[in-house]
N, C-alpha and C positions, 0 to 999 in steps of 0.2 A: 567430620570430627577427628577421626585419625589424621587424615591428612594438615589437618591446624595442629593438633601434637609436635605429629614430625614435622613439621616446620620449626615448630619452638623450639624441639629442641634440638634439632640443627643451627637455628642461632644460639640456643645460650652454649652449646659446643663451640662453635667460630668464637662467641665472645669471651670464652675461657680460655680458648688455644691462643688468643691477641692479645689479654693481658698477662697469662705465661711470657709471649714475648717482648710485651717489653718491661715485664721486671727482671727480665737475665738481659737484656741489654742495656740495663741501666748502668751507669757508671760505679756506683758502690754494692753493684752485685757481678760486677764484670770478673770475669777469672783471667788473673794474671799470670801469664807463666813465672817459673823459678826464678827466671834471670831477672824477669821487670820487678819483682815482689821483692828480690837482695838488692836491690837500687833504690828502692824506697824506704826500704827498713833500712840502709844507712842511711840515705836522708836524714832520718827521722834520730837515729846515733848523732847526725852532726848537728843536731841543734844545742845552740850556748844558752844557757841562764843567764840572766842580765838582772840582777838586785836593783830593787829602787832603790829611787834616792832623789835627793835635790843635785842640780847641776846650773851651771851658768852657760845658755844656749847662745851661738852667733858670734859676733867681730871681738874674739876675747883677747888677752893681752898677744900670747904667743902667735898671731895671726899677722900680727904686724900690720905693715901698709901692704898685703897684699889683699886685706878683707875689701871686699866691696860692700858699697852703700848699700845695699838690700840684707846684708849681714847684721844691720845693725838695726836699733842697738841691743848689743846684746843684754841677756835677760837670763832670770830664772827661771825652770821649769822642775816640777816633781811629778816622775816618773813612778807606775805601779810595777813590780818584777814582770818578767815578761820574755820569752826565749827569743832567739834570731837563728839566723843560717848565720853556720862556721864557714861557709863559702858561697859566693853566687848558686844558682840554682843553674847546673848542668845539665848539658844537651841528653846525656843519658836518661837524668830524672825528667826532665821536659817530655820527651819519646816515652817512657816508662807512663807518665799520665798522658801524655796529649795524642800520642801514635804518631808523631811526626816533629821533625827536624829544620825547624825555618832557618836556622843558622847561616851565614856565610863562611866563618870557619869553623867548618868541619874538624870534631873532634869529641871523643865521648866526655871527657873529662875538661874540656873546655866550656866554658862559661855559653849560655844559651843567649842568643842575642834576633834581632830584628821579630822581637818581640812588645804590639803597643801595652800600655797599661788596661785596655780593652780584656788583650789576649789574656793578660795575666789574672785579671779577674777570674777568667774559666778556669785556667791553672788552678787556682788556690780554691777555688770549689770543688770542682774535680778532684783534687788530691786529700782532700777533706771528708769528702766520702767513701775515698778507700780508704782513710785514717783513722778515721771518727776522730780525729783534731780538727778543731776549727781555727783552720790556718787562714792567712792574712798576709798582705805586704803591711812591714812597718810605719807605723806612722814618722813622720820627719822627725820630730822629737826624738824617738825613740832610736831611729837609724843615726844621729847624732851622737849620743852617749852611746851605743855600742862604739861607734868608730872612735869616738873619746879613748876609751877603755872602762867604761863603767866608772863605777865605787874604784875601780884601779890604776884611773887617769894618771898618768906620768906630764900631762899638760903637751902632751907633742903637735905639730902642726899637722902632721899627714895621720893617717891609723894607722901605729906601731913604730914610727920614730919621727926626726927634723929630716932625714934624707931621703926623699921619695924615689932615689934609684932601689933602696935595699928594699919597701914594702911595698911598691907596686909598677904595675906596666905602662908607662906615660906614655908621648909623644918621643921623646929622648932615647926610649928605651926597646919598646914595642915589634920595631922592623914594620910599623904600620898594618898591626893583627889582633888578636886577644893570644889570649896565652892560657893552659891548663891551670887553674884556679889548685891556690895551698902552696905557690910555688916560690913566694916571696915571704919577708917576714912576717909574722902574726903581730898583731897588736895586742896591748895588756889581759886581754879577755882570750885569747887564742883566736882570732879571726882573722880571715883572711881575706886579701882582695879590698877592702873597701875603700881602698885610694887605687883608683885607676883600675885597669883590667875593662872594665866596663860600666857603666853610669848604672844606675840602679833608680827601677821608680818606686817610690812611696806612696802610701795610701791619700793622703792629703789632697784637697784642691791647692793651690799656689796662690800668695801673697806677698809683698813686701811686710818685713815687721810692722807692727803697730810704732809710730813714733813713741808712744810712752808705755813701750812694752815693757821697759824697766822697772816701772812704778809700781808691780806685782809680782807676783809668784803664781805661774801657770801651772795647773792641775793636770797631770792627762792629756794635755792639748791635740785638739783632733784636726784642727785647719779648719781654713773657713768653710763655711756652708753653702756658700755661691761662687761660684765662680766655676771657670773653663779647665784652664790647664792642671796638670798635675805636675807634683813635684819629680825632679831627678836629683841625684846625689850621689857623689862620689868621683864624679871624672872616668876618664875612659883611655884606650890604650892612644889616641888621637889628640889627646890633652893636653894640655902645659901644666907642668907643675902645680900652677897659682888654681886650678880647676880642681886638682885633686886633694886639697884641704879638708879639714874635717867638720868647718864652718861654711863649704863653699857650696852656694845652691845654683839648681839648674830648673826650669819647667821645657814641659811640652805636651801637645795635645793627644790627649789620651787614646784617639787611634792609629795615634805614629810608629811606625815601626824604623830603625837605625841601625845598621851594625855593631853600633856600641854603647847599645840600650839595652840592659838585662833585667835582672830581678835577683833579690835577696827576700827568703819568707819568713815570717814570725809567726807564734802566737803566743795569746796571754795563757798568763800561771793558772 
């Protein structure tokens, strides 16, 4: 009889000293030092408000003939408020959540890159639980009108003017690299980077428009329900010009990783 005791409760000792361990190894019980915990809490300082509103999504007048057919045509969407990243999401914040640096150029304040939309999914969990925000990549819609400028659209082709030398890192411009993110013009909303520097995935599966996507006014649009790829946007330091538009779309299979594939995060109001 003794001996059944101490057994039992040698096991429910083992089973209490095992789940001690793994709720201090959980991720939203994890203890960050000083420097990773001021990397996130600016993070968290750089996120933009985005007012809703109705907007006209895709191959709009200012896009010229440089829109391609899967731009079109373009269409209404109404948007619920909703914050964004003031800059791609940096190697430092990346490392600060992830413990590690996939990058190829190396750089704290450089944009986080050869990361797939897989990766990113952990990202935005992971950083959600040491938040208590339930962060998210943007939806297309949504990474759209940010790079518009909101409610504060000036109608520009790129995000933050017509000349994509002054607000971002193309092909032209680059030296064939990323570049520390904030370091080109802001766009109407104060953002930065979302023409070039690096492409950016969005929440969304990938589609061409609806042909009679015109004929309505899109709610909240979330993308299709099926499908493979996921959306990219924005153009990358590799780009040409016509790539780094603010109507211009990209996909790719969501466990791709590329040097000039990053991430921008949201979440809702």
């Amino acid at each position: 009889m003794k001996k059944a005791l101490a057994l039992c409760l040698s096991l429910f000792v083992c089973a209490t000293m095992m789940a001690q361990k793994n709720v201090a190894t959980t991720p939203s019980n994890r203890v960050l030092s000083a420097e990773k915990k001021a990397v996130i809490d600016n993070l968290l300082k750089n996120m933009v408000y985005v007012e809703g509103n109705t907007f006209v999504m895709g191959a709009t007048s200012e896009q010229g003939n440089d829109a391609w057919f899967y731009e079109k045509p373009a269409h209404k969407v109404t948007l619920s408020s909703y914050y964004i990243g003031k800059y791609p999401v940096t190697q430092e914040e990346w490392e600060a959540v992830m413990g590690s640096n996939p990058a190829k150029f190396k750089g704290d304040k450089y944009p986080v890159e050869q990361v797939s939309w897989d990766d990113c999914q952990e990202f935005v969990r992971k950083l959600s639980q040491l938040t208590g925000k339930q962060f998210r990549l943007p939806t297309e819609a949504e990474w759209e009108f940010a790079a518009r400028g909101g409610s504060k659209s000036k109608g520009y082709k790129y995000a933050g003017g017509n000349d994509m030398e002054e607000v971002g890192w193309f092909q032209d411009n680059s030296d064939s690299q990323t570049h520390p993110v904030g370091q080109k013009k802001a766009n109407e909303l104060g953002i930065y980077d979302m023409s070039g520097n690096v492409w950016e995935w969005c929440q969304d599966r990938y589609e061409d428009f609806d042909r009679d996507a015109d004929t309505y006014t899109h709610l909240d649009p979330q993308g299709p329900t099926v499908g493979f790829d996921r959306v990219e946007r924005g153009g990358g330091w590799a780009s040409i010009a016509r790539r780094c538009r603010v109507s211009s779309r990209g996909d790719g299979i969501p466990s791709n990783r590329f040097n000039a594939i990053g991430l921008r995060i949201a979440y809702s109001k």
